[in-house]
C-alpha distance (Angstrom), angle and dihedral (degrees) to the residues before:
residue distance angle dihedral
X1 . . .
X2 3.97 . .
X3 3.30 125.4 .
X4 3.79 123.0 -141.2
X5 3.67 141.2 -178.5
X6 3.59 124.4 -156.9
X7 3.46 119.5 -168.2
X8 4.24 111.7 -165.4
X9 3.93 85.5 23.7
X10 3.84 86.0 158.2
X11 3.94 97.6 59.7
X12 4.00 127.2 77.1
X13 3.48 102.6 -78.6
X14 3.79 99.3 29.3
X15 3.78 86.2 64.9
X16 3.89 98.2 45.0
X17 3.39 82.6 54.0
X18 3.49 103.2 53.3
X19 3.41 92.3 50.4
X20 3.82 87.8 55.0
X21 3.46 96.2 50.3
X22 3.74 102.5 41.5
X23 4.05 84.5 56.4
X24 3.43 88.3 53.6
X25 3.56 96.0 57.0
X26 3.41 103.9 -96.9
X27 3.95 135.2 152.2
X28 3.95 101.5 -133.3
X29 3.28 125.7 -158.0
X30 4.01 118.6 -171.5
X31 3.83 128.3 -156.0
X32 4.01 103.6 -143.7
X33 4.24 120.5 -178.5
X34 3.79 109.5 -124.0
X35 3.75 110.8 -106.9
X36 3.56 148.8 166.8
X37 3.95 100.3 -131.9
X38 3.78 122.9 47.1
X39 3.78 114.5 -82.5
X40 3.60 101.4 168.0
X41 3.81 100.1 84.1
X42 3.96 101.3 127.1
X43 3.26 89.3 53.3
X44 4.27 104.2 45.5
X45 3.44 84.2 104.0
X46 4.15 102.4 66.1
X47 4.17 92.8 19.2
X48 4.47 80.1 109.3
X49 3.81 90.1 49.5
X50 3.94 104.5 127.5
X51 4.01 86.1 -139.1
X52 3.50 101.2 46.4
X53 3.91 114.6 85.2
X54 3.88 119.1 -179.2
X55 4.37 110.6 -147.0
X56 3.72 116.4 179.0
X57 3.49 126.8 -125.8
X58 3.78 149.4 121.8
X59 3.45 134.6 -118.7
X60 4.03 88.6 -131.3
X61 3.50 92.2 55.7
X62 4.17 113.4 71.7
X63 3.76 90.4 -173.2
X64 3.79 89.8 61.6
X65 3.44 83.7 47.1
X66 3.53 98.6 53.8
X67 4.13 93.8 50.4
X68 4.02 88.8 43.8
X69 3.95 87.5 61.0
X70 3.29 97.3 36.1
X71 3.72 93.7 47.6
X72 3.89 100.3 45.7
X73 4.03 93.2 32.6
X74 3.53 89.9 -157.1
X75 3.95 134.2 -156.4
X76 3.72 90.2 -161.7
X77 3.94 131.8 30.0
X78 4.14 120.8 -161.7
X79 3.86 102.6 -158.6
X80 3.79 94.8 -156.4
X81 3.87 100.1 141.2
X82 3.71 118.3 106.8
X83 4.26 146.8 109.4
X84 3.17 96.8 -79.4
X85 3.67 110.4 -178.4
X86 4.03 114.6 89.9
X87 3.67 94.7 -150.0
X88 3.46 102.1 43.4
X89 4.34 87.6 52.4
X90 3.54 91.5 65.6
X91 4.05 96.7 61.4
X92 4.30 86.2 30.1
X93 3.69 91.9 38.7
X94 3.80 95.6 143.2
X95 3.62 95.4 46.7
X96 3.67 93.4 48.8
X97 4.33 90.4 43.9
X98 3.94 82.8 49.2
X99 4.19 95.3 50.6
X100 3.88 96.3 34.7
X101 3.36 107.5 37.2
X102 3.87 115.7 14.5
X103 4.04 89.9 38.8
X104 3.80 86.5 67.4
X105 3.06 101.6 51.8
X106 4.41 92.2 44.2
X107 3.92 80.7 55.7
X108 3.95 95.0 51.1
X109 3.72 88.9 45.1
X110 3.51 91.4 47.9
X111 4.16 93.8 51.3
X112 3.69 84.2 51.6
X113 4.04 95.3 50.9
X114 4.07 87.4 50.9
X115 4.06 94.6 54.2
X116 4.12 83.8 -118.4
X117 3.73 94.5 118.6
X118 3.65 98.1 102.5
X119 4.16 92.8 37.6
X120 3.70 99.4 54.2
X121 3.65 139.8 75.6
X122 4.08 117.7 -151.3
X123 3.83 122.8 -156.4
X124 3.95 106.1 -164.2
X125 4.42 108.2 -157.1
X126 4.18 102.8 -133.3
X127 3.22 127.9 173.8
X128 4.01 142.4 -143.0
X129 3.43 91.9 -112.5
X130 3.58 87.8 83.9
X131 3.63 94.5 80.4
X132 3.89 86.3 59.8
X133 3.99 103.4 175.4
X134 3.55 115.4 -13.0
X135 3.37 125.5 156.9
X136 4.14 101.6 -111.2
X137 3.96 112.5 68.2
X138 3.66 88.5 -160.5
X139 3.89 104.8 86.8
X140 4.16 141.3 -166.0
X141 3.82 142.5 128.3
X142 4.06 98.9 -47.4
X143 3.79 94.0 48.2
X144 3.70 110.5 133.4
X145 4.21 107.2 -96.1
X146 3.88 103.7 -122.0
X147 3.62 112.9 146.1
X148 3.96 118.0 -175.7
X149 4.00 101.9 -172.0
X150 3.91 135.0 61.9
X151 4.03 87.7 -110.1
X152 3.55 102.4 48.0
X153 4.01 84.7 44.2
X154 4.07 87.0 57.3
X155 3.76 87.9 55.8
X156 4.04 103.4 37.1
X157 4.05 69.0 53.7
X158 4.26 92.4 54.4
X159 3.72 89.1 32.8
X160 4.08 90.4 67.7
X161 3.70 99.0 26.1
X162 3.77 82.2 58.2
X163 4.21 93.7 47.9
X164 3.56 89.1 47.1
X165 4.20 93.3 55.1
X166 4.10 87.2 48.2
X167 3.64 87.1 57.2
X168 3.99 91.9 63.9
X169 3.85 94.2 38.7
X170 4.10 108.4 -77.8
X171 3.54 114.9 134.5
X172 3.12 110.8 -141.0
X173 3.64 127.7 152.5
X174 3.98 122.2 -143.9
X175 4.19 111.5 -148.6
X176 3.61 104.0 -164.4
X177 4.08 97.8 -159.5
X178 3.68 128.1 -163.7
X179 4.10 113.7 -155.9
X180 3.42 114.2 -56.9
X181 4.06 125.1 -173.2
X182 3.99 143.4 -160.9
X183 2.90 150.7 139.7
X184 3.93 96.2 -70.2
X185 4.01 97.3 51.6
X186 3.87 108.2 109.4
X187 3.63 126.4 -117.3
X188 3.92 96.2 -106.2
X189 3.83 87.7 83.7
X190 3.35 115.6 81.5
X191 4.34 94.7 -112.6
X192 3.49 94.5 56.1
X193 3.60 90.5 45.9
X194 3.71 99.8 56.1
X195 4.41 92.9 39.7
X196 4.16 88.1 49.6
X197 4.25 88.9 42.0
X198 3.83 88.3 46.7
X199 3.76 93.7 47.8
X200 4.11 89.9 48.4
X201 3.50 93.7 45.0
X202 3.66 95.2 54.2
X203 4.10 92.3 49.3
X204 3.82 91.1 52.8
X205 3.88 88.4 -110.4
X206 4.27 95.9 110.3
X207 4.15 125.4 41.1
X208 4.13 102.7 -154.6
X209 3.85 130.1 -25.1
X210 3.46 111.4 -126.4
X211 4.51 118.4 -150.3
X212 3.70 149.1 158.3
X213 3.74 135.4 -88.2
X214 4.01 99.0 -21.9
X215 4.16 76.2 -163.1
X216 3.67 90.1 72.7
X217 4.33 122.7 102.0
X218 3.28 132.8 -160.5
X219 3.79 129.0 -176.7
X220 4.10 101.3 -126.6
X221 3.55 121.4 -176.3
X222 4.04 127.3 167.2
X223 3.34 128.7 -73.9
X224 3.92 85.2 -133.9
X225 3.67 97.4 64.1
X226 4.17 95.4 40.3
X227 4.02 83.9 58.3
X228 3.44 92.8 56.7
X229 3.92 94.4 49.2
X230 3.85 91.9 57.4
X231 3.77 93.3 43.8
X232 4.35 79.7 49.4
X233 3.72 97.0 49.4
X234 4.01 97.0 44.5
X235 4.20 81.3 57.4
X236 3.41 90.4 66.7
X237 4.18 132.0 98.8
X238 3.61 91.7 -131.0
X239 4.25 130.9 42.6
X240 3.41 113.8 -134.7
X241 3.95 138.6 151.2
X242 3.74 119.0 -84.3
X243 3.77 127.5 -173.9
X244 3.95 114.8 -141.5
X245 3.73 113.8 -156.3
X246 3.67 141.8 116.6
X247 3.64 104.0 -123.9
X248 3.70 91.1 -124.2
X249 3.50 134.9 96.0
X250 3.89 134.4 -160.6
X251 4.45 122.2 -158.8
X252 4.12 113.9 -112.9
X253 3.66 73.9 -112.7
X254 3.73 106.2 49.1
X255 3.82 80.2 46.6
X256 4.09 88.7 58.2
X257 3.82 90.4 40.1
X258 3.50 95.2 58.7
X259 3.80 93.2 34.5
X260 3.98 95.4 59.2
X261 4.26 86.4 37.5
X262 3.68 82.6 61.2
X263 3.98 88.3 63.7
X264 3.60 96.5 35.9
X265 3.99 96.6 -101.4
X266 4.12 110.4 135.8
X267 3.93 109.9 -143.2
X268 3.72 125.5 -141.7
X269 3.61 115.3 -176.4
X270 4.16 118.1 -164.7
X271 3.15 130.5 -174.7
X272 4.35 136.5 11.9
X273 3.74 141.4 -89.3
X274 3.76 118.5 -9.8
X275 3.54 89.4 -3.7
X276 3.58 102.3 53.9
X277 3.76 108.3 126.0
X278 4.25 135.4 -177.0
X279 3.28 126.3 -142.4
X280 3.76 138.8 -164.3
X281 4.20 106.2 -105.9
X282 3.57 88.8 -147.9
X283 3.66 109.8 46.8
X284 3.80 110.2 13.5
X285 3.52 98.8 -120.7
X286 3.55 123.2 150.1
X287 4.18 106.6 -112.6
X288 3.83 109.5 160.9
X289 3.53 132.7 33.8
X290 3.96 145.1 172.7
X291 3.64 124.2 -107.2
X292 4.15 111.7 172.1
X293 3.87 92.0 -147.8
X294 4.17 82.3 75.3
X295 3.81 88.4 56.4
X296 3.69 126.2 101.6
X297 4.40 105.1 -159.7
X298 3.56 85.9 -166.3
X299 3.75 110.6 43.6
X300 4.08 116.2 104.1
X301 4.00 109.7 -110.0
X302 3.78 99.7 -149.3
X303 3.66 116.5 37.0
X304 3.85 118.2 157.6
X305 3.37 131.6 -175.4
X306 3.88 130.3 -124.6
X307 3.86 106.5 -154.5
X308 4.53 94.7 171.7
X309 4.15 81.1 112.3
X310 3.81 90.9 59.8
X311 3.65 97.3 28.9
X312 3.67 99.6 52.7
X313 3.98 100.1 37.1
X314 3.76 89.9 39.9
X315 3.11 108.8 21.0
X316 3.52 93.9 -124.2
X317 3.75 128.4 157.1
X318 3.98 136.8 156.4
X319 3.90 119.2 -85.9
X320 3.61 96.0 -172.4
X321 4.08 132.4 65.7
X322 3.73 130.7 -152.9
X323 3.72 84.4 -95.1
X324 3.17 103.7 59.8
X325 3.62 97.4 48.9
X326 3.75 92.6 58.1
X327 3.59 93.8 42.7
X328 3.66 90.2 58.4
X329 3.79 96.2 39.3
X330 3.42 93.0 52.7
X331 4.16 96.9 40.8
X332 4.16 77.2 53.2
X333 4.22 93.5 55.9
X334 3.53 97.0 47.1
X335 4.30 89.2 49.8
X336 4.15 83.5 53.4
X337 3.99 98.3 44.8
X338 3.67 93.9 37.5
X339 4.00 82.4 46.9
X340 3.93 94.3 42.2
X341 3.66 93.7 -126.5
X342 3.71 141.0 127.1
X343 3.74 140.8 -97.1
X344 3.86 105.6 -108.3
X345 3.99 106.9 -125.8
């Protein structure tokens, strides 16, 4: 039986992927922060799993570190933990630099102290954002690195600590991941945001929702299918860097459009800019507005994602469209308001 280590088992992907790799047989181990309110929601569901064993530890502290590896001895780590929220790493920028970059490199070191170097494989979460604002909008492994926010710095950081490991012998896979969505991502990204809004609006329990540049695009895949490309790539003889994407990408306001359609709410949007507004077809009333503070002047508005690297080595491809994300997000929101209960972030 294989032995895995997940480190942010608790967040969106950490808990796809322990689903995934429990059903494959796995032994999974789970790195969980100590804390004083319950933060293992997503993952309720498998917590009395006979192969799934919760340790607790944080990627700031090496000696938790050290007893996580030691304890779970694992053939396979999933570095998943991090700050993952761009805007919130410019006003915690230290925090985020500590987590994303620095806990990387405390986890190598730690592998290294424990004589597991040449036993385990790494996988080492990145992110799109990476690529910050360069000049092509279409996007894989041998983009130019130019990252424009304290997060994506933390991961350019990961990106070529973990290059520079491979070239003495690690493995240790890079998954370059554009935005992916569920069910499970929590409502201080922008997706959520607009499916839990929508949801509230239409049971009378929100006014408007108020965003950024509805101009913006973003290629968003599932969380589902990402999962599934790291657990691919770490099967492999060789590491290497992957780019997970879908090659498509979908307008803030498309996104709304189809997110209010979903809940039978027509959009009409009028006028441009900050003073773009939406409007319910059916009954006039004002639904979505613009509020600058929600705007990022520096972010790239049409970055797509080439995943041939991924698809033709590992024959990996997305399952899941646009529409089916938002159908399930929004089927999700109404359970919780109907329910009275909260988003789990």
């Amino acid at each position: 039986m294989k032995r895995s280590l997940i480190t942010g088992i608790t967040g969106q992907d950490g808990s796809y992927l322990a689903e995934l790799l429990l059903d494959k047989g796995y032994e999974v181990f789970g790195l969980v922060r100590m804390s004083s309110v319950n933060n293992k929601k997503r993952i309720s569901h498998i917590l009395n799993n006979k192969n799934l064993h919760i340790l607790y530890g944080d990627m700031t502290d090496e000696t938790s570190l050290y007893q996580a590896l030691k304890k779970s001895n694992p053939d396979e780590i999933y570095n998943l933990a991090a700050q993952s929220h761009v805007g919130l790493s410019s006003e915690f920028s230290e925090y985020t630099t500590n987590v994303n970059a620095l806990g990387v490199l405390r986890l190598i070191n730690v592998l290294y102290s424990l004589g597991l170097q040449n036993k385990v494989k790494i996988y080492q979460a990145l992110t799109s954002d990476i690529f910050g604002n360069v000049e092509e909008n279409v996007l894989n492994e041998n983009t130019r690195i130019q990252p424009i926010n304290p997060y994506a710095c933390a991961k350019a950081y990961a990106l070529w600590l973990a290059k520079s490991y491979r070239q003495r012998g690690l493995f240790i896979v890079n998954g370059i991941a554009f935005a992916h969505e569920s069910e499970r991502r929590p409502d201080i990204f922008v997706t959520r945001k607009i499916t839990k809004a929508a949801v509230r609006i239409k049971l009378g329990k929100q006014e408007k929702l108020s965003l950024g540049n509805l101009s913006v695009k973003r290629d968003w895949g599932h969380a589902k299918d990402f999962v599934y490309g790291m657990w691919l790539a770490m099967q492999q003889e060789k590491p290497d860097d992957y780019v997970f994407a879908t090659g498509i990408t979908t307008s803030l306001r498309d996104f709304c459009t189809k997110t209010f359609k979903e809940l039978n709410i027509n959009l009409i949007f009028k006028g441009e800019g900050v003073d773009e507004k939406a409007y319910d077809e059916r009954t006039g009333k004002l639904i979505i507005d613009i509020d600058p503070k929600f705007s990022r002047p520096l972010e790239k508005l049409n970055p797509v994602g080439d995943y041939s690297k991924a698809r033709n080595i590992l024959g990996w491809r997305p399952l899941h469209t646009i529409d089916d994300i938002i159908k399930e997000m929004v089927k999700r929101d109404l359970e919780l308001e109907k329910n009275n209960s909260s988003i789990c972030i």
